[in-house]
C-alpha positions, 0 to 999 in steps of 0.5 A, spaced: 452 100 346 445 098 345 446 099 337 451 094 337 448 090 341 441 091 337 446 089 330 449 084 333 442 081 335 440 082 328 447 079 324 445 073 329 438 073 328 439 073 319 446 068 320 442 061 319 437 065 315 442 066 309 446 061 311 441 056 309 439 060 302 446 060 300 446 052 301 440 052 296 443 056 291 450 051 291 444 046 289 443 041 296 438 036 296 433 038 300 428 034 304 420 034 304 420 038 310 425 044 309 419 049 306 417 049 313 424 049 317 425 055 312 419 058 314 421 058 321 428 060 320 425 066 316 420 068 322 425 067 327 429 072 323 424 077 322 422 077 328 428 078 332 430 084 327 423 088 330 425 087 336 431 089 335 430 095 332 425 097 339 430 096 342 433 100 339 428 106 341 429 104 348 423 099 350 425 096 356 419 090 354 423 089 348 429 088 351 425 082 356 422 079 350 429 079 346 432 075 352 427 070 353 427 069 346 434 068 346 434 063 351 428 059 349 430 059 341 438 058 342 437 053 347 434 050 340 440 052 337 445 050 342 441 042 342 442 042 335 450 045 334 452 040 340 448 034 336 451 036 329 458 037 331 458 030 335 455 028 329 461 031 325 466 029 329 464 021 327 465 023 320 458 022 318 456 030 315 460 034 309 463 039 308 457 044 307 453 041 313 459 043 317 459 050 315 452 050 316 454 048 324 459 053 324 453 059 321 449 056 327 455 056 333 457 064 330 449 066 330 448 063 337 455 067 340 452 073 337 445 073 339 448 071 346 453 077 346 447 081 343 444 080 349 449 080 355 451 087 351 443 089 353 445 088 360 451 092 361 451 099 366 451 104 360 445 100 356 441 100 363 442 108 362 441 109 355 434 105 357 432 109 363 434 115 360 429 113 354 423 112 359 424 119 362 424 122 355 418 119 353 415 120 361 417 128 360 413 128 352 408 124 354 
């Protein structure tokens, strides 16, 4: 179950990331600012995708972080699907900026589901199991 939550984490963590290349690609304008928001959605990815792979090796400290990440950064995320679907709702975004607001909802669900997954009784397990392993080695 941790490997599932770690990949939906990581899917979660990239989605905004690609999602806001391949705009660049299809040749929107971008504003002053966007090599700075590209910046930080790179290293929110980036980020989120190391943990998850600690998490993958059964750090509990990794599961925390991942969580307080989660809920300071998809707080951000959810201001910002809120106030662009009220923004599209009167008619005021295109089509590629509702697709944008969709990757950004999709990528919210999937780290959040992430998340919960890492909570569950069988990942609970896996994660003490892993602290008495390296416990024994050590």
């Amino acid at each position: 179950m941790v490997n599932v939550a770690a990949t939906l984490i990581t899917l979660g963590a990239v989605t905004p990331f690609v999602g806001t290349f391949i705009r660049v690609q299809r040749g929107a304008t971008v504003g002053p600012d966007f090599a700075e928001q590209f910046a930080k959605l790179f290293m929110i990815s980036l980020i989120y995708c190391v943990l998850a792979r600690v998490v993958l090796g059964g750090r509990n400290g990794a599961r925390i972080t991942v969580t307080v990440l989660t809920v300071l950064v998809g707080s951000g995320w959810l201001i910002a699907v809120v106030r662009f679907t009220r923004a599209a709702f009167g008619g005021l975004l295109s089509g590629g900026e509702i697709f944008r607001v969709f990757l950004l909802a999709a990528a919210l669900v999937a780290v959040v589901a992430g998340v919960v997954l890492l909570y569950i009784p069988a990942a609970n397990a896996y994660f003490a199991q892993s602290r008495a392993y390296r416990a024994k080695r050590d």
